[in-house]
C-alpha positions in Angstrom: 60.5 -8.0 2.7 58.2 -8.7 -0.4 54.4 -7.5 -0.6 52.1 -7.9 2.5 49.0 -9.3 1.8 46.1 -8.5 2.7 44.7 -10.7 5.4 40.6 -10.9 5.8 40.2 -10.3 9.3 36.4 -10.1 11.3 36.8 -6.7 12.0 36.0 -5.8 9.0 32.2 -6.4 9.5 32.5 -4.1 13.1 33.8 -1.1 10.6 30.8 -2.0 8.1 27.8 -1.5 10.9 30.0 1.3 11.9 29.4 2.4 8.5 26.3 1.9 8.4 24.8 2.7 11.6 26.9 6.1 12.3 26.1 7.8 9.3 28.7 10.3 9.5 27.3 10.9 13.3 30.8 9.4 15.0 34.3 9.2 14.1 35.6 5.4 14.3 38.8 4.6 15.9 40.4 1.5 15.7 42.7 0.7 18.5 45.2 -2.3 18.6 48.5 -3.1 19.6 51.7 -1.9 17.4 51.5 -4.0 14.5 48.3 -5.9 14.9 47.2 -4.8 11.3 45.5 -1.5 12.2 46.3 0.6 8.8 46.0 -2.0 6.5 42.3 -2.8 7.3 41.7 0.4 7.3 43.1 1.1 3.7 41.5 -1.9 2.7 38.1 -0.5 4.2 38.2 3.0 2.3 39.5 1.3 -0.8 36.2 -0.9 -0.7 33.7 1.0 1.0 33.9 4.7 -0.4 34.1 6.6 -3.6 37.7 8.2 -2.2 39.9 8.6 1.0 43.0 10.6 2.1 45.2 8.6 4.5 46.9 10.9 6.4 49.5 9.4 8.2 50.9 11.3 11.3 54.1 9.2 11.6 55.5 10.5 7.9 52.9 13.5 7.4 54.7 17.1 6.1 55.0 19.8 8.9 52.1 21.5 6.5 49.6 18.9 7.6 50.0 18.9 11.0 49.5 22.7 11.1 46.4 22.6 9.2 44.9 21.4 13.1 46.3 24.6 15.0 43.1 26.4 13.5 39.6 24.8 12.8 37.7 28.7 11.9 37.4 27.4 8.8 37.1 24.2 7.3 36.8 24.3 3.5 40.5 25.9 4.1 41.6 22.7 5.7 39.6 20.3 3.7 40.9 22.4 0.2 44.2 22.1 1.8 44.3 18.1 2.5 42.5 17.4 -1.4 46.2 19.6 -2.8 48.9 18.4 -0.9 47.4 14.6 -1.1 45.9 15.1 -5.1 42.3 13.5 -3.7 39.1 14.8 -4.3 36.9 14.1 -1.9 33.0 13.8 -2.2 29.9 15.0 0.5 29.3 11.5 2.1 30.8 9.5 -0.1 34.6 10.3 0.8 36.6 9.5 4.3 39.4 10.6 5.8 41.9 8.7 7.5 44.1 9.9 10.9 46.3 6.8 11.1 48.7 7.3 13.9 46.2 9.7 15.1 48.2 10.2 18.6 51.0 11.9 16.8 48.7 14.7 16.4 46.3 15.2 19.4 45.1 18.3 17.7 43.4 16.2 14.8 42.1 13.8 17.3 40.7 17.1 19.2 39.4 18.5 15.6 37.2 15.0 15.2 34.3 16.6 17.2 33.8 19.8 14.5 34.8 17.2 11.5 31.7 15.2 12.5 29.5 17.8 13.4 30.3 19.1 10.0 29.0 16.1 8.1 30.6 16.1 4.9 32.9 12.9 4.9 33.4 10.1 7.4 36.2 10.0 9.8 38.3 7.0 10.6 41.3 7.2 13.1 44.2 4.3 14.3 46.3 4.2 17.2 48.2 2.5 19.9 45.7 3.4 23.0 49.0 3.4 25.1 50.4 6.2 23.1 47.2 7.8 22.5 46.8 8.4 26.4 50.4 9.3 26.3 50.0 12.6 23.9 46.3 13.4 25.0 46.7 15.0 28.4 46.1 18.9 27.1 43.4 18.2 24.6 39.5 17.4 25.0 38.5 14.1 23.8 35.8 13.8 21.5 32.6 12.1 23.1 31.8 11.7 19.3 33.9 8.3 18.6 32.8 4.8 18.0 35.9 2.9 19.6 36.9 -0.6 18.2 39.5 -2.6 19.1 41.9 -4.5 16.5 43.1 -7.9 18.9 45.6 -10.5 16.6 44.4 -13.0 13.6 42.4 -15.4 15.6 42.9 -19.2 15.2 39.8 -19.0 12.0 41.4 -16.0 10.6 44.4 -17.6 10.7 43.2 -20.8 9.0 41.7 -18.5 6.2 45.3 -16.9 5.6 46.5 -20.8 4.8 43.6 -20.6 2.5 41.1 -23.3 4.5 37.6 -22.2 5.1 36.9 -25.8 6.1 38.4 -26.8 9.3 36.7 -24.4 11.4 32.8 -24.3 10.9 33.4 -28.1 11.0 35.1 -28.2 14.5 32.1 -26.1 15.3 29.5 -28.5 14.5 31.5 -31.3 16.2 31.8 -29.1 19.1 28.1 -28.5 19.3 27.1 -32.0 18.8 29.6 -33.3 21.1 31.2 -35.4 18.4 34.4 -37.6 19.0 37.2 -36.8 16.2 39.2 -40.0 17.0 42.8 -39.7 18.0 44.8 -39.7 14.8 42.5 -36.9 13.5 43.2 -34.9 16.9 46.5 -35.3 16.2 46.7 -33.9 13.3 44.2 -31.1 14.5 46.9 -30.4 17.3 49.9 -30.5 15.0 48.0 -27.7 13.0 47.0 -25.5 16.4 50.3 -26.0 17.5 51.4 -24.2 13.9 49.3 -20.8 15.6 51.0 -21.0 18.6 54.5 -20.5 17.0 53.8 -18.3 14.4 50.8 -16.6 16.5 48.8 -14.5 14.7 50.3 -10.9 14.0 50.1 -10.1 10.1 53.8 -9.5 9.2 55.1 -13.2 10.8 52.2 -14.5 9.1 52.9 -13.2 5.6 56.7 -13.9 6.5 55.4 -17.9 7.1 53.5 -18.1 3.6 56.4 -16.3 1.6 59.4 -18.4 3.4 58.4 -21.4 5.4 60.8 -20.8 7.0 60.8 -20.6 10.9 64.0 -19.3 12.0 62.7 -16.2 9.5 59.3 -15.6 11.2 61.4 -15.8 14.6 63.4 -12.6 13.6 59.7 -10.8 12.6 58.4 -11.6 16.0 61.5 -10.4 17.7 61.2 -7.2 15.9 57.8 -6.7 16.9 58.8 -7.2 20.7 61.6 -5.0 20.4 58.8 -2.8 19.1 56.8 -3.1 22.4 59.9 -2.8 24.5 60.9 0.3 23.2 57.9 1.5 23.7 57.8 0.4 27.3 61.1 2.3 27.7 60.1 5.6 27.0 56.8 5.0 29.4 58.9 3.9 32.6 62.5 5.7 32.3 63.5 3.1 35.6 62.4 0.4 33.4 60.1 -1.2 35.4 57.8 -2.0 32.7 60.1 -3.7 30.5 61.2 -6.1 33.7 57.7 -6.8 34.1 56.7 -7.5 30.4 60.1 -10.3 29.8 59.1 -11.9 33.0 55.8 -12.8 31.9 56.7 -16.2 30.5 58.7 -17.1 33.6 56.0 -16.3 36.0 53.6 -18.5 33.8 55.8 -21.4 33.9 56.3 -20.7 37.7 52.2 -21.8 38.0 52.0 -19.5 41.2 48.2 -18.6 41.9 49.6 -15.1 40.9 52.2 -12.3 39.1 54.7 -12.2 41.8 56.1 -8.6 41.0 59.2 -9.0 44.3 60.8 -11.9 42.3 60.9 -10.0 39.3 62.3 -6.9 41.3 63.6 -7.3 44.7 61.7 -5.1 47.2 59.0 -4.0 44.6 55.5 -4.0 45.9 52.5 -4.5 43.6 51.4 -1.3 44.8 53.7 0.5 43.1 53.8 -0.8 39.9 50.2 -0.5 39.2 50.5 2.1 37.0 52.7 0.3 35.1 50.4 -2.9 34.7 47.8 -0.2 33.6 50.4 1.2 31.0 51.1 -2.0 29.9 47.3 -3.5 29.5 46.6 -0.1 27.3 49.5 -1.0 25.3 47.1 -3.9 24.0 50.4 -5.9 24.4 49.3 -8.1 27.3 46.1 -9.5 28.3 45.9 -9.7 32.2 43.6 -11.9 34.5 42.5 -10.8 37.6 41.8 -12.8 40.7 38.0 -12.8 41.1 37.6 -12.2 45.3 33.5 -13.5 45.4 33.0 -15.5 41.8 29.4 -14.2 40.9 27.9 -13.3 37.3 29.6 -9.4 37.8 33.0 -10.7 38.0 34.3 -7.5 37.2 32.8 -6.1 40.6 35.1 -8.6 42.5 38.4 -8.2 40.8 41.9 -8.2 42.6 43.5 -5.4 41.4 46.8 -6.5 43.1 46.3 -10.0 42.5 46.8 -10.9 38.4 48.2 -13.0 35.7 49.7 -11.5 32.6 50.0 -13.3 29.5 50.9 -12.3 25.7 48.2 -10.8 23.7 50.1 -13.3 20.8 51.2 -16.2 21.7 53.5 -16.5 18.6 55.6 -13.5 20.3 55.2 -15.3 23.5 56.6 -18.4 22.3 59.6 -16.1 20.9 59.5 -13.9 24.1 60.1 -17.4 26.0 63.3 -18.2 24.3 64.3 -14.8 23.4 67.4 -15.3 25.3 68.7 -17.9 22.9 70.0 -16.7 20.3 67.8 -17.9 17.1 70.2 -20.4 15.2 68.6 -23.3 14.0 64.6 -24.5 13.6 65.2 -26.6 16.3 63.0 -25.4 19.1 60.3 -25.1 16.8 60.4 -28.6 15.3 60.0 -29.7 18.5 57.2 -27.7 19.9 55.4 -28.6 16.4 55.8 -32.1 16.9 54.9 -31.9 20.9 58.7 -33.0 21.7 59.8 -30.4 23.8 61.1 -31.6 27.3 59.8 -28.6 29.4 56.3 -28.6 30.2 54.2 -26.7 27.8 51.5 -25.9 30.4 52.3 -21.7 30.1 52.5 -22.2 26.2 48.4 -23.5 26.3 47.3 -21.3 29.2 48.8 -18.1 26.9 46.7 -19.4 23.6 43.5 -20.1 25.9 43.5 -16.6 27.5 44.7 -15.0 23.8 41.5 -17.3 22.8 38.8 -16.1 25.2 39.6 -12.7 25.4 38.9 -12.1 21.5 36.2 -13.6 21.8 35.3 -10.8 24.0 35.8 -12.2 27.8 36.9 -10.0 30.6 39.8 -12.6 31.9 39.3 -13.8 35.6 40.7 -16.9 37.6 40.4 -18.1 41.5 42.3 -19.9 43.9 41.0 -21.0 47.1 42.2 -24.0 50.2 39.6 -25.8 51.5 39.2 -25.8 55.6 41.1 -27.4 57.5 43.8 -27.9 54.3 46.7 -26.8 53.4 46.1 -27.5 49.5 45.5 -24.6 47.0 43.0 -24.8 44.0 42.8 -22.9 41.1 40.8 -22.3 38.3 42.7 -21.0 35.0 40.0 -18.8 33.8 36.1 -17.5 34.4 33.7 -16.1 32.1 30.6 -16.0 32.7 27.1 -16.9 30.3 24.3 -15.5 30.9 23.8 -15.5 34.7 25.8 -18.5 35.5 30.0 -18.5 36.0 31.8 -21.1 33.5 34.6 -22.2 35.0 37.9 -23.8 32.4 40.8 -25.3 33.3 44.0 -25.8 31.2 45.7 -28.8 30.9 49.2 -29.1 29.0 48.7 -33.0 28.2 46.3 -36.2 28.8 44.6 -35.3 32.1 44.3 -37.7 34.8 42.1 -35.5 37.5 40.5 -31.9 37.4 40.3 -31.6 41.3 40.0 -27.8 40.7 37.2 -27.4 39.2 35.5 -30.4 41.2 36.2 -28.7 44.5 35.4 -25.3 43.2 31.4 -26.4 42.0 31.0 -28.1 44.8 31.8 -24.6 46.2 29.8 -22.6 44.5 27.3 -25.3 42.7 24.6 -22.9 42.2 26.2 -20.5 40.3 28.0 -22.4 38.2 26.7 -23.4 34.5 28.9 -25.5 31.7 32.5 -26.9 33.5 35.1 -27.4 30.8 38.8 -28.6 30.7 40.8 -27.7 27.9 43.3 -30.0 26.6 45.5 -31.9 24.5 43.4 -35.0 23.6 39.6 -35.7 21.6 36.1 -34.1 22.9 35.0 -36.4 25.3 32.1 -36.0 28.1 33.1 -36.8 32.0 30.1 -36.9 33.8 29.1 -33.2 33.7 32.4 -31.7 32.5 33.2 -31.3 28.9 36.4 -32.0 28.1 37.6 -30.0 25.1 40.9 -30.2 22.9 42.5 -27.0 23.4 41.8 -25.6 19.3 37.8 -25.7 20.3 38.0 -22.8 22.7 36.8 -20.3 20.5 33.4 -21.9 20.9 32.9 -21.9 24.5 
């Protein structure tokens, strides 16, 4: 593959006021899926930021390294040591020193507590929180880490990678001033969100878009990434209950059941048993997962469902690949048809994936909630919660042109004096009905 770029990405500015604000007090550690871009931003950062760095990387580090963490009596040993073997001198408070793949070597992460308190040089450490948890059962954990976590490119820091720093602060201010685009412009608005949902937003199928265009090429990136994941999920549950769970995601979305139903993914499985697995899986940073919100109030997170959920991709680029992953990849054509909207199976899963991806890095806990009125045997349910200030905002995702939003009509009535701003998120131009906002689905960043 030729030379990754380097992506801007908003974390950036979290690892600045880390900067800043620490001083040398706390170590940062930047947690994120496998893949999601971790060590580059971090180079990128010490590059920038400081007068030097050593990047010590756990996965490829010499036996001679990872020894230099069995014995912390003294420090100018280990910190002479590091400057030889990696021909860096480092500087007091103007130097930092990387731990990437810091849960290859729980003994650095352990060490992170004297390294600060020392106060020479800053301390910056990446990992996979799933494997971190994995190789930290016998060691204390510092108390003396800022933690950070590293989601995939948004839909704006996408945009920037295709070198347009327009579209988006101007979808803000016709969001804001409730502006109609007109229907050939949302077309074309679509055509380009529906671009993010197929390549998604994980750096190396990015990079392998803007060096190829070619789609059958950023397929084969993706699928390397979730065999990534999988194998990953392999080594955490040898019965592979994990793995079941993570390929069944996109059939359980499409299945647009009011929940994860874990006994038709594996017969006489209960939910209660493969909690720990969920958990697993949610650290992994791979999935984001919705619970079921029991009493819809402002602490959401006080009424969650622990055994009622949804899971969806933390990309919806892989999920689009996971989704089709049993075809072999041959031609573009799946692809040129989602792009162009021509795809005969209902798309519904495909938008409700981007929509969670969309509101959980914008920092929202994911909650939804079904209900049945009295007396009926119909079921509503709202797609998502988040809540603003003290009032619950509830969305709901269409896949096309809507013709009713019952759900979230029956569902204020419900609760009408909790409630705050009602939107539907959908295919077509920002319009107003009556007193719900109905959005095209590429504006959800700025709910």
């Amino acid at each position: 593959m030729s030379n990754e770029r380097i992506f801007e990405r908003k974390i950036y500015q979290k690892m600045l006021d880390w900067k800043i604000n620490s001083n040398g007090k706390t170590a940062l550690l930047v947690k994120g899926a496998r893949r999601v871009g971790k060590s580059t931003i971090v180079k990128e950062f010490a590059k920038n930021e400081y007068s030097s760095y050593i990047l010590v990387d756990f996965s490829t580090a010499p036996k001679e390294v990872h020894d230099l963490f069995k014995d912390l009596s003294d420090l100018n040993y280990i910190f002479l040591r590091l400057q030889l073997i990696y021909n860096v001198n480092l500087e007091n408070r103007k130097s930092v020193i990387i731990f990437d793949e810091v849960q290859l070597e729980p003994l650095a992460r352990q060490a992170i507590k004297h390294l600060v308190k020392d106060g020479r040089y800053d301390y910056i450490e990446t990992g996979s929180l799933l494997s971190i948890k994995m190789n930290t059962k016998d060691i204390l954990i510092p108390s003396e880490e800022t933690r950070i976590e590293m989601v995939p490119m948004d839909y704006e820091e996408f945009k920037w990678a295709l070198n347009d720093k327009l579209t988006i602060p101007m979808l803000k201010n016709v969001f804001e001033n409730r502006i109609s685009l007109g229907d050939d412009v949302n077309r074309r608005m679509m055509r380009d969100f529906r671009l993010y949902m197929l390549i998604g937003g994980m750096p190396q199928a990015v990079n392998e878009y803007l060096e190829t265009n070619n789609f059958s090429k950023v397929d084969k990136v993706k699928r390397s990434i979730l065999e990534l994941y999988i194998d990953e999920f392999k080594k955490l549950s040898p019965n592979n209950k994990s793995v079941k769970l993570f390929k069944a995601i996109p059939l359980q979305l499409a299945k647009n059941s009011t929940r994860y139903h874990v006994s038709s993914v594996m017969s006489n499985e209960r939910v209660d048993r493969v909690l720990k697995n969920i958990a697993d899986m949610k650290d992994s940073l791979a999935i984001n997962i919705a619970y079921h919100a029991d009493d819809p109030s402002v602490g959401l997170s006080l009424h969650e469902d622990i055994n009622r959920f949804k899971l969806y991709l933390s990309d919806t680029g892989l999920f689009t690949t996971l989704a089709f992953m049993d075809k072999d990849f041959t031609e573009n054509i799946i692809y040129e048809k989602l792009l162009n909207d021509k795809l005969d199976t209902n798309l519904g899963y495909l938008y409700e994936n981007v929509v969670a991806q969309m509101l959980y890095a914008n920092g929202n806990k994911l909650f939804y909630y079904s209900f049945s009125k009295e007396n009926s045997s119909h079921n509503y349910e709202v797609d998502f919660l988040i809540t603003k200030r003290n009032k619950i905002i509830p969305i709901e995702v269409k896949s096309s042109s809507y013709k009713t939003h019952a759900s979230i009509d029956a569902f204020s009535n419900k609760f009408s004096n909790k409630v705050g701003n009602k939107y539907l998120i959908y295919t077509k131009d920002l319009k107003k009905d009556k007193d719900l906002l109905c959005v095209p689905i590429y504006m959800t960043m700025f709910l």
